[in-house]
C-alpha positions as CSV (number, residue, x, y, z in Angstrom):
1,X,144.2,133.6,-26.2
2,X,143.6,130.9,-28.7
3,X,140.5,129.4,-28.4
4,X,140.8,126.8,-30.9
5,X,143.8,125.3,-28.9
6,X,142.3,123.7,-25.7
7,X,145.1,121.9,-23.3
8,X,143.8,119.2,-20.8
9,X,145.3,119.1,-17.1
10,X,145.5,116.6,-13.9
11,X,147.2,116.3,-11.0
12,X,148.3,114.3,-8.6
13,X,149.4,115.4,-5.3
14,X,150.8,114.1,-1.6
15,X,147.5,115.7,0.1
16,X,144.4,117.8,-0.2
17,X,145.8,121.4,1.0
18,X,148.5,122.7,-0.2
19,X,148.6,125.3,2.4
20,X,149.1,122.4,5.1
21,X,152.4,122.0,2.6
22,X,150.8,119.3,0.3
23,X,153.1,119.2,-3.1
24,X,152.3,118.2,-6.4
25,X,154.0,114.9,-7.5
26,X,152.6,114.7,-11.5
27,X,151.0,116.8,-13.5
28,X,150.3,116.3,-17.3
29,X,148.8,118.1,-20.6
30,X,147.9,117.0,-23.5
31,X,146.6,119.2,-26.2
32,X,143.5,119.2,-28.7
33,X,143.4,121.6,-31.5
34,X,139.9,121.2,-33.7
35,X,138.5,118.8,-31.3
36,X,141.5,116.1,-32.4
37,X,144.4,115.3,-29.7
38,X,147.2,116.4,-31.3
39,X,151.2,114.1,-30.4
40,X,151.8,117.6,-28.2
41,X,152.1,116.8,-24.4
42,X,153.9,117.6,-21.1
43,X,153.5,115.0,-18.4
44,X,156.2,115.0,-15.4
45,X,156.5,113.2,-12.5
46,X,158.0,115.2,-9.4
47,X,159.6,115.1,-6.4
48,X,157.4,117.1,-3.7
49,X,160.1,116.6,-0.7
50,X,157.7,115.1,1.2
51,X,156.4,112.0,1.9
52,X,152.5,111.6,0.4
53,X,149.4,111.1,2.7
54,X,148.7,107.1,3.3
55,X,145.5,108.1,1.7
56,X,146.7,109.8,-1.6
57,X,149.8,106.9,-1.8
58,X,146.4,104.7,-2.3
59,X,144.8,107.0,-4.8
60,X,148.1,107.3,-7.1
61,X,151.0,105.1,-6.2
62,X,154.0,107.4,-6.5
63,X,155.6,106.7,-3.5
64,X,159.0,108.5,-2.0
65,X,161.2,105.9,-3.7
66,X,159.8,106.5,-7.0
67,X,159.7,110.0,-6.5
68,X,163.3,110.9,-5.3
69,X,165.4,111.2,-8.7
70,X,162.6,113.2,-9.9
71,X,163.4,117.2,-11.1
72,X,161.3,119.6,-8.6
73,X,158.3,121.6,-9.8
74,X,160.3,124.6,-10.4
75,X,162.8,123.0,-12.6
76,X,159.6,122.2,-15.6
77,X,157.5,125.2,-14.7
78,X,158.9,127.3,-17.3
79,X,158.4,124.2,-19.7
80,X,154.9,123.8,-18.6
81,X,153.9,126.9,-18.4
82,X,155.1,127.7,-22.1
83,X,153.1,124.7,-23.4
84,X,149.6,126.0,-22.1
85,X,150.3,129.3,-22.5
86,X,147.2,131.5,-24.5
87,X,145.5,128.1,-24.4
88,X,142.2,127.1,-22.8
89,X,143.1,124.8,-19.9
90,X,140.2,122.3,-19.3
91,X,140.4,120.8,-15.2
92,X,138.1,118.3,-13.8
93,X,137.5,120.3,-10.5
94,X,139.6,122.9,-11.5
95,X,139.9,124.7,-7.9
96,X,141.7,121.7,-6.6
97,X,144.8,121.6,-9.6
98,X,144.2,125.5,-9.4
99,X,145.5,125.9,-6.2
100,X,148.2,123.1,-6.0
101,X,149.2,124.8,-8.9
102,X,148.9,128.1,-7.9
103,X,150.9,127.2,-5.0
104,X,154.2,125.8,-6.8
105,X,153.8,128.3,-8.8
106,X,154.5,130.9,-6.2
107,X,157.3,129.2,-4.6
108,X,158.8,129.3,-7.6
109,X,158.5,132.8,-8.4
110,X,156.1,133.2,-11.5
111,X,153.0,134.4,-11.6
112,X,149.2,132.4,-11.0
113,X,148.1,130.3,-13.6
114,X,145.0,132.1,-14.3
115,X,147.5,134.8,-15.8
116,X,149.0,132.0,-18.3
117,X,145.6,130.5,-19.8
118,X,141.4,130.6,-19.8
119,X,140.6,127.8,-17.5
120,X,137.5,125.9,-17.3
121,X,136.0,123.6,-15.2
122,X,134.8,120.7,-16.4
123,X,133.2,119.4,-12.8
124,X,131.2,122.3,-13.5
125,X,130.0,121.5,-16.9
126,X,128.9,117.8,-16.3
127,X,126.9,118.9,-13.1
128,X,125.2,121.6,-15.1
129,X,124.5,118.9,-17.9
130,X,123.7,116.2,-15.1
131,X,122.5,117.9,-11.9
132,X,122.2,115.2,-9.0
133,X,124.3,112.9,-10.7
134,X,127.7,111.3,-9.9
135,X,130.0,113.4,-11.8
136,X,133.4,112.3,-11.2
137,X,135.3,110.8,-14.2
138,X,134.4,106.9,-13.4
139,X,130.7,108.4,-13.5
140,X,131.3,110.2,-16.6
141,X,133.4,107.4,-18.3
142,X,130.5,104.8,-18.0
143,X,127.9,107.3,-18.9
144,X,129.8,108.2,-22.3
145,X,131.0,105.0,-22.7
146,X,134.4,106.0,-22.6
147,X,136.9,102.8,-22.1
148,X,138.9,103.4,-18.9
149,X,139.6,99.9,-18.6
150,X,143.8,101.1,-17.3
151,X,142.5,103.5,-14.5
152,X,143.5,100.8,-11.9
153,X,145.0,103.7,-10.2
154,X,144.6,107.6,-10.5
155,X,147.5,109.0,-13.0
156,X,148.0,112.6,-14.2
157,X,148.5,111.7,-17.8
158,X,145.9,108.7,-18.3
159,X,142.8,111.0,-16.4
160,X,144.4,113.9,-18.4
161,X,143.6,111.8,-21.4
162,X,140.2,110.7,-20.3
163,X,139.2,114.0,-19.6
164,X,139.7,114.9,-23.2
165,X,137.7,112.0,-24.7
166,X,134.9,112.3,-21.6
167,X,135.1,116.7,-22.9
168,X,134.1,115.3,-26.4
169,X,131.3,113.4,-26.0
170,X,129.6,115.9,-23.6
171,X,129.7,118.3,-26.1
172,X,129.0,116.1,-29.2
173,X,125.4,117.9,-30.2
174,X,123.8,117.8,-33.3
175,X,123.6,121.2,-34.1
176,X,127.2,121.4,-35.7
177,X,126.4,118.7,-38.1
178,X,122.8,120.1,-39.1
179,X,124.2,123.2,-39.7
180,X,126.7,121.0,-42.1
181,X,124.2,119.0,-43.5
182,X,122.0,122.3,-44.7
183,X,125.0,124.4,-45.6
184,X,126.3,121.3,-47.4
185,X,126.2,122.1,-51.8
186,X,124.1,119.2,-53.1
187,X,126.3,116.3,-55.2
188,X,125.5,115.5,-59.1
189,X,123.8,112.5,-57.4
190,X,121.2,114.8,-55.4
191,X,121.1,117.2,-58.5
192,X,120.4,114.1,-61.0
193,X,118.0,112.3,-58.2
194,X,116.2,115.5,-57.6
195,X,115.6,116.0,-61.8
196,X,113.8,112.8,-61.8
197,X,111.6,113.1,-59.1
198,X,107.7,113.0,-59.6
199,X,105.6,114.0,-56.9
200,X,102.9,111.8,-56.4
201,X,99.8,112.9,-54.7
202,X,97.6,110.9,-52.6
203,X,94.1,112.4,-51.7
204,X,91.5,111.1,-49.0
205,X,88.6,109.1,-50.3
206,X,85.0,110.1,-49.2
207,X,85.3,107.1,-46.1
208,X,88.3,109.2,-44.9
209,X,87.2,112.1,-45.2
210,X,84.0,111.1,-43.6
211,X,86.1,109.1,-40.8
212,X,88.0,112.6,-40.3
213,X,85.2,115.3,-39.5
214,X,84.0,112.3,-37.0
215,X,86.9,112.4,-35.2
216,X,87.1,116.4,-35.4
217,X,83.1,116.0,-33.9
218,X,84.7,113.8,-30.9
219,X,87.4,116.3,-29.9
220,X,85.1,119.3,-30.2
221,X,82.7,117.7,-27.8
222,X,85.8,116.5,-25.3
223,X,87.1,120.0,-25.8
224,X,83.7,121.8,-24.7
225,X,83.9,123.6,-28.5
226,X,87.7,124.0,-28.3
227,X,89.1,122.2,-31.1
228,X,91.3,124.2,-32.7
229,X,91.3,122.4,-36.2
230,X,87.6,123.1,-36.6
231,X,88.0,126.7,-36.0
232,X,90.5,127.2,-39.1
């Protein structure tokens, strides 16, 4: 596996269940290598020989017309399967592509997807990072800010796409760029800065010193002789 190489998935389908003989009709990739998308993608649409569910036609528009001239699912796998190969495959709800995918797969011979690739839920990741919370990617898109102004309707490549910029942002900590900042060799600037630098020292005048114990006095009476500064 190469873990540097992360490959983010969607899909859109004619149903929820594959096993009631829902098909997948897209289903894209685009891949991020050092946290940058890279120009490197698979997106296909594809014809499920089937009619979709009035319900998903709603959700993504691809309807039987659109659909016919399209190559079948078996006809890209190897294409598609080659692409995320080693890679880590990052799916919003990953159970749901999982097992459309898992499902094409077998009809077409080759082996489950889990044997191609590490894949992670991302569902997963935003609820432990936001229990109780909307999660799904309109959620997740307003709470990072992310512009999905063109999701009029649901499309494999565009969510494929948000779900990369949505992945950044919930994992954009600071730690990575303290850990620059500190490991970071000082410029002749800092050097030249730090040369020149007189410490001045400012010491408390008798009021404020006086002002100080008084305020140590308060506490130790609130505190019932438990003020901690007083016992140093």
């Amino acid at each position: 596996m190469n873990p540097a190489r992360q490959i983010f998935l969607d899909t859109e389908t004619t149903g929820l269940e594959p096993k009631l003989g829902h098909r997948i009709v897209e289903v894209a990739a685009v891949e991020m290598v050092g946290r940058r998308l890279t120009k490197d993608r698979r997106h296909f649409y594809l014809n499920p020989e089937r009619e979709s569910d009035a319900a998903a036609l709603n959700i993504h528009g691809l309807d039987s017309d659109f659909l016919r001239d399209k190559p079948k699912f078996a006809e890209v796998a190897a294409d598609l399967m080659g692409f995320i190969e080693g890679a880590e495959v990052l799916i919003h709800n990953a159970p749901f592509d999982q097992g459309f995918l898992n499902h094409e797969l077998g009809m077409a011979g080759l082996p489950p997807l889990e044997s191609f690739c590490q894949i992670t839920d991302t569902l997963k990741m935003a609820k432990e990072r936001h229990p109780g919370k909307r999660n799904n990617l309109d959620a997740l898109c307003e709470r990072y800010q992310v512009n999905n102004a063109k999701r009029t309707l649901h499309g494999a490549l565009l969510d494929a796409e948000l779900l990369a910029e949505i992945y950044l942002a919930m994992t954009r900590g600071q730690d990575s760029l303290m850990m620059d900042l500190e490991h970071a060799a000082p410029s002749a600037l800092d050097a030249a800065l730090a040369a020149n630098l007189e410490w001045v020292v400012v010491r408390a005048t008798d009021e404020e010193l006086a002002q100080h114990a008084a305020q140590l006095e308060s506490i130790d009476k609130a505190s019932k002789g438990k003020c901690l500064w007083k016992q140093l």
